[in-house]
SEPA-799337 format. One record per residue (C-alpha): residue number from 1; residue in one letter; x, y, z. Coordinates in pm, 1 decimal, always signed. Each point is the difference from the previous one (the first is absolute). Example, Ala and Ser with C-alpha at 12.3 -4.5 7.8 and 13.67 -1.06 7.14 Angstrom:
2
(1, 'A', (+1230.0, -450.0, +780.0)),
(2, 'S', (+137.0, +344.0, -66.0)),
//
This chain:
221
(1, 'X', (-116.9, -1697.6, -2291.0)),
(2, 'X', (-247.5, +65.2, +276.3)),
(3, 'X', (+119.4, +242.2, +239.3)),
(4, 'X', (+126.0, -232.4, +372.4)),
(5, 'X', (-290.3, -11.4, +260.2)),
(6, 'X', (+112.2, +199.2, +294.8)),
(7, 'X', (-184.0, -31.4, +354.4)),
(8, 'X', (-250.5, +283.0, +40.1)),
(9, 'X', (+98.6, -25.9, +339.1)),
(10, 'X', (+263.4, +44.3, +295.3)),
(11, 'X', (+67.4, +39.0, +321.5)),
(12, 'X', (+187.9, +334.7, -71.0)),
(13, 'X', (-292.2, +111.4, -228.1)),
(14, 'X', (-251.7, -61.8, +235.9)),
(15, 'X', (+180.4, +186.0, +300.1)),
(16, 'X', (+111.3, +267.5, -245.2)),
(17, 'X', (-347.6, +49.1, -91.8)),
(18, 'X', (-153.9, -9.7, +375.0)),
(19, 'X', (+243.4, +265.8, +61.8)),
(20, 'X', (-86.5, +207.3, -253.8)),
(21, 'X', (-375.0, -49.7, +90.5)),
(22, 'X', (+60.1, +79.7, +373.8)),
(23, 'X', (+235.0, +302.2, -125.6)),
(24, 'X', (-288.2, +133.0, -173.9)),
(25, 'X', (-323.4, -39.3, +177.3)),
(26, 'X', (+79.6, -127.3, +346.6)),
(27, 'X', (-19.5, -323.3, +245.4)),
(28, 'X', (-346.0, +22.5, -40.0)),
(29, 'X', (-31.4, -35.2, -410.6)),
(30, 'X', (+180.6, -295.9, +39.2)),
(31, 'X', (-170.8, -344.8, -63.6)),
(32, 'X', (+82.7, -293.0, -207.5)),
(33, 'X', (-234.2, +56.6, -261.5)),
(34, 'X', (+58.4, +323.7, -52.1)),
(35, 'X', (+418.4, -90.3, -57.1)),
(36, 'X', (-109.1, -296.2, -264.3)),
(37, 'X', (-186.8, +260.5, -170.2)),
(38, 'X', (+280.8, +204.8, -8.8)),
(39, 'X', (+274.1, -243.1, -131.5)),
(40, 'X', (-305.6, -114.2, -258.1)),
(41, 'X', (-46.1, -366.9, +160.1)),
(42, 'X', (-288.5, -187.3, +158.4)),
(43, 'X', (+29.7, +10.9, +417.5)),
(44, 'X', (+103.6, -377.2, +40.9)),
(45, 'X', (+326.0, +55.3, -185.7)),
(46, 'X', (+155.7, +233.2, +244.3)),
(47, 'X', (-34.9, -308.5, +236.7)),
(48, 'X', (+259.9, -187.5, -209.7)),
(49, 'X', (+191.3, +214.1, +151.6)),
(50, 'X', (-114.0, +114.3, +323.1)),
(51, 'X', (-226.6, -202.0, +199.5)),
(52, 'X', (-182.9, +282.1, +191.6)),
(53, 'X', (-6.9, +328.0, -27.3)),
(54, 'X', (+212.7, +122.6, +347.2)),
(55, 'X', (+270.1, -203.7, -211.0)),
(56, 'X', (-41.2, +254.3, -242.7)),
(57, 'X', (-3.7, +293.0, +199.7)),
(58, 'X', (+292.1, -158.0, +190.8)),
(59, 'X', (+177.1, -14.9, -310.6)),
(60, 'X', (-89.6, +396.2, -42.2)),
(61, 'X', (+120.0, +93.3, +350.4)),
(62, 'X', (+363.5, -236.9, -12.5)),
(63, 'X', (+67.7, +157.7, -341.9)),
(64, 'X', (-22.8, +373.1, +139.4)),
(65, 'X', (+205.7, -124.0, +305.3)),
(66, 'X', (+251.7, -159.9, -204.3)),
(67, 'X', (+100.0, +357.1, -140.0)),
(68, 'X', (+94.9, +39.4, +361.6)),
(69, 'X', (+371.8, +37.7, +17.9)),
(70, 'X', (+146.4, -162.4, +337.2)),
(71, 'X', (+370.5, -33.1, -110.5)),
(72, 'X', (+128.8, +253.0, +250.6)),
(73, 'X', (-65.0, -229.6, +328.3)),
(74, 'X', (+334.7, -151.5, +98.9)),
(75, 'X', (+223.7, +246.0, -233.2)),
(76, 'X', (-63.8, +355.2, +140.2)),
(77, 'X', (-78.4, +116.8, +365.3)),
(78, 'X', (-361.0, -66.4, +96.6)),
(79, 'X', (-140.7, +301.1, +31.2)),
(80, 'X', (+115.4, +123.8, -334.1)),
(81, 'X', (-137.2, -357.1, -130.5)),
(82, 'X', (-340.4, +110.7, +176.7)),
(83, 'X', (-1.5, +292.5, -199.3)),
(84, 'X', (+120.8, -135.5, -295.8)),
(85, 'X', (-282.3, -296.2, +0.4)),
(86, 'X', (-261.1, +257.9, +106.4)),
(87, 'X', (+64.1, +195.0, -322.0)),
(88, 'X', (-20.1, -270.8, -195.3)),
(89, 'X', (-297.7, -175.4, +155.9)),
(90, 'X', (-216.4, +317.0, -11.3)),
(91, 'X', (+118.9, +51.6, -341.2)),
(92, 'X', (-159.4, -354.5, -127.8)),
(93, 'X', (-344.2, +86.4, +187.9)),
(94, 'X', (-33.5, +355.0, -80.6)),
(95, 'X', (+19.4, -150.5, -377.1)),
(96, 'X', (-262.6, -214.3, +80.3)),
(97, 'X', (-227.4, +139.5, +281.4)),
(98, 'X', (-301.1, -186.4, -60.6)),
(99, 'X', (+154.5, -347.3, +97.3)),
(100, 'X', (+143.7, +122.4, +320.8)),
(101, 'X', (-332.9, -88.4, +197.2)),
(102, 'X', (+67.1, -367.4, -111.9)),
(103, 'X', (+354.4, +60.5, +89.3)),
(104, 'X', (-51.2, +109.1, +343.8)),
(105, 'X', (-148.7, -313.4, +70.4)),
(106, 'X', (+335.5, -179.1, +59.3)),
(107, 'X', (+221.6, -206.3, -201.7)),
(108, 'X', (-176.7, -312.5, +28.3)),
(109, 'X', (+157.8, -279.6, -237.4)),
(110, 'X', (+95.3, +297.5, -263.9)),
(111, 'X', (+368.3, -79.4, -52.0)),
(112, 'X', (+169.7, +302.0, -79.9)),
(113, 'X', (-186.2, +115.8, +306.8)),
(114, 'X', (+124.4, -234.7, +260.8)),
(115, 'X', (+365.0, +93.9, -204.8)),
(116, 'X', (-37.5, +345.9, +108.8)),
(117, 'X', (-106.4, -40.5, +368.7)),
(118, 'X', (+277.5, -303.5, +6.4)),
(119, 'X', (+253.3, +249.3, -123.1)),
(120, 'X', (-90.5, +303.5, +213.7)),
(121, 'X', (-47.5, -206.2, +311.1)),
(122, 'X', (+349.2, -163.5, -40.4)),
(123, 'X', (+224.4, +312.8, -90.8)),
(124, 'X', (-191.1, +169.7, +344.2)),
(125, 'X', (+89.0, -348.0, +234.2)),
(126, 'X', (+349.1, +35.9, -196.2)),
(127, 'X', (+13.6, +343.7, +74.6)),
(128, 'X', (-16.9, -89.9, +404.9)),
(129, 'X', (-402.6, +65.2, +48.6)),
(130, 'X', (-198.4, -229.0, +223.4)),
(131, 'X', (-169.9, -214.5, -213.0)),
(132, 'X', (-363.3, +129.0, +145.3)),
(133, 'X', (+117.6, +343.4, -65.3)),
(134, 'X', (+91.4, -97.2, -353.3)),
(135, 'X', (-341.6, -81.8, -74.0)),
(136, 'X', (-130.8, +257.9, +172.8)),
(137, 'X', (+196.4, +230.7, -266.0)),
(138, 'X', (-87.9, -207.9, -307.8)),
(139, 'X', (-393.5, +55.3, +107.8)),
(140, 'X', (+74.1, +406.9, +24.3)),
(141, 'X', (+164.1, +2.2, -298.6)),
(142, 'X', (-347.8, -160.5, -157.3)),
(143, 'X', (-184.7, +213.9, +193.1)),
(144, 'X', (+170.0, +311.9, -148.1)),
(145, 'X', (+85.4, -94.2, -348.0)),
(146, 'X', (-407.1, -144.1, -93.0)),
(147, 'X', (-165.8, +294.7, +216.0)),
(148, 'X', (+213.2, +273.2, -239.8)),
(149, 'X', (-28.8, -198.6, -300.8)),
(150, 'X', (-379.9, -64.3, +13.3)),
(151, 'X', (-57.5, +399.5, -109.6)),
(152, 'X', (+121.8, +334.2, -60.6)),
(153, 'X', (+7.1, +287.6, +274.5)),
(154, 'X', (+37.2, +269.0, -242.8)),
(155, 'X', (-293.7, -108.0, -152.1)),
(156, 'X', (-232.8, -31.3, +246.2)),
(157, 'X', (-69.4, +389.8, -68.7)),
(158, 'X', (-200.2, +110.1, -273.8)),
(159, 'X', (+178.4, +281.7, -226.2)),
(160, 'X', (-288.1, +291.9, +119.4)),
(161, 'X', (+110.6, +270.2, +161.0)),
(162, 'X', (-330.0, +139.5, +132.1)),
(163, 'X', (-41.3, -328.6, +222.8)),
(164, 'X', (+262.8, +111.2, +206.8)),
(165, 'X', (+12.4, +373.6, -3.7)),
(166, 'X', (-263.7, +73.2, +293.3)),
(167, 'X', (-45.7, -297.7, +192.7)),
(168, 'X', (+325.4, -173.5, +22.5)),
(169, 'X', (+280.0, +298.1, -47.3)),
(170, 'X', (+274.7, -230.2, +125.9)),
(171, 'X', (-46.6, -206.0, -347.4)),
(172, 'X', (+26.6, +325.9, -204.1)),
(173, 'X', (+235.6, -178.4, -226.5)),
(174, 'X', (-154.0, -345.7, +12.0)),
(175, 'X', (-126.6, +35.3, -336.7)),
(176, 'X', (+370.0, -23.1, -163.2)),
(177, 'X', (+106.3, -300.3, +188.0)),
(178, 'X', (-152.8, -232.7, -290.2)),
(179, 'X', (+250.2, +187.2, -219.7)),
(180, 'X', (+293.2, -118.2, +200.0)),
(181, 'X', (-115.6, -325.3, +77.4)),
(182, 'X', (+318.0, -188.2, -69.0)),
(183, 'X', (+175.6, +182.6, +226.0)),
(184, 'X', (-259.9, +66.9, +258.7)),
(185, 'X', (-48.6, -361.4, +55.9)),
(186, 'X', (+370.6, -172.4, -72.1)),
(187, 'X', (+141.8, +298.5, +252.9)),
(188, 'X', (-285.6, -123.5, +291.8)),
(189, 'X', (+110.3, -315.4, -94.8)),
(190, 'X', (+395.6, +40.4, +39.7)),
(191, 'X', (-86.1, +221.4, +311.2)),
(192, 'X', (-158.5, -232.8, +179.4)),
(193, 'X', (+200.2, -309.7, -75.4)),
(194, 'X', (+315.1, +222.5, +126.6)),
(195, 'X', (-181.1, +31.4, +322.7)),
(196, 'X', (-61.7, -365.0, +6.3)),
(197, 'X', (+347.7, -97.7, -34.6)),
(198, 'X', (+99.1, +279.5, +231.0)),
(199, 'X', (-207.9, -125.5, +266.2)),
(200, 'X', (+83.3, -377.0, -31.5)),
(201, 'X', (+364.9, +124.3, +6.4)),
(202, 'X', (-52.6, +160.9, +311.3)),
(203, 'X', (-182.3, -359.4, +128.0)),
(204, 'X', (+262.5, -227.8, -140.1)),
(205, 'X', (+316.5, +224.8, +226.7)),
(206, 'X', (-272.2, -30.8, +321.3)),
(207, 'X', (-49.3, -381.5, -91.8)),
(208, 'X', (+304.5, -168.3, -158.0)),
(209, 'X', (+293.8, +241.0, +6.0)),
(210, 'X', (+186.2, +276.0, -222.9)),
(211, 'X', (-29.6, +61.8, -330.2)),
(212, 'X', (+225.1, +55.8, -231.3)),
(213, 'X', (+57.0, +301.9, -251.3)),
(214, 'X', (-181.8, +39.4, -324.0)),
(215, 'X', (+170.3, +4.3, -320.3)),
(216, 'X', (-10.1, +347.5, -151.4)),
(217, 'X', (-308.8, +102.0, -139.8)),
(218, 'X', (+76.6, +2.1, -336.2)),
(219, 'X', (+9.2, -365.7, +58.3)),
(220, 'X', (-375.7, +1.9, +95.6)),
(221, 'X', (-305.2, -37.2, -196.0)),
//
């Protein structure tokens, strides 16, 4: 018996395969001929699917959001959701860096986008912020996640010793930080989003009132 027809193409497949393209080779690399030449069809099919190509890269830029997780807003204390969610979120664009330029654009009608600033904006006004200061957070949070997800710190300095030696002897060491680039640029990371939630702690007891204990750390992230 002949073997069932099966559709050469899907939604999932085509996003899958944008990804992997954008993953690869950057925003730039991207076009709609050169993803139907990668999934093996002719151009015109992928708009069975997807009737422009921003769709597409929509579809790209809500699927890496979607790995977001926002379940901690409205169950734990705010700040420790703040850090929680910040972890998370720069841990689904760090995994995908070369989307996060489209990202930073805004959530636009990207669903799982407009989930995550719905979520985070409600657990804040929950949590007693003003609802201007709310978004005022949400848009420092995607300020700080993209801008340290978008590269890597420790590798911004290239492994040669000799560049360093006589002109800059402050970066002595700079040559090893590629080796430790994990935690180079997570500890920056975890640093500064400490200070962040320090700071709006500090704002929040000026602004709305006291604020009550944390839960031990070993209840943290």
């Amino acid at each position: 018996m002949p073997r069932p027809r099966q559709a050469l193409l899907s939604r999932q497949r085509i996003v899958e395969a944008a990804a992997a393209l954008i993953d690869g080779e950057g925003l730039e690399a991207f076009s709609t001929r050169r993803l139907a030449a990668d999934l093996g069809v002719r151009g015109p099919s992928l708009y069975n699917h997807f009737a422009t190509k921003d769709e597409i890269l929509d579809a790209v830029a809500d699927s890496v959001t979607a790995q977001v997780d926002v379940s901690f807003f409205g169950t734990v204390d705010w700040r420790e959701a703040l850090r929680r969610w910040g972890h998370s979120y720069r841990a689904a664009l760090a995994a995908h860096p070369n989307i996060v330029p489209y990202l930073a654009r805004g959530p636009r009608r990207r669903p799982a986008a407009l989930a995550m600033a719905d979520a985070v904006y409600g657990g804040l006004v929950d949590a007693g912020w003003p609802p201007a200061r709310a978004t005022h957070i949400g848009a420092l949070m995607r300020y700080f996640v993209a801008g340290s997800a978008l590269g890597s710190f420790a590798r911004g300095f290239v492994e040669d010793p000799s560049l360093y030696a006589d002109q800059y002897p402050h970066l002595a060491q700079a040559h090893r930080l590629a080796e430790h680039q994990q935690r180079v640029d997570e500890g920056a990371f975890a640093l500064g989003l400490d200070a962040l939630i320090d700071g709006l702690s500090r704002t929040y007891e000026a602004t709305v009132g006291p604020l009550p204990p944390l839960p031990p750390a070993g209840d943290a992230h």
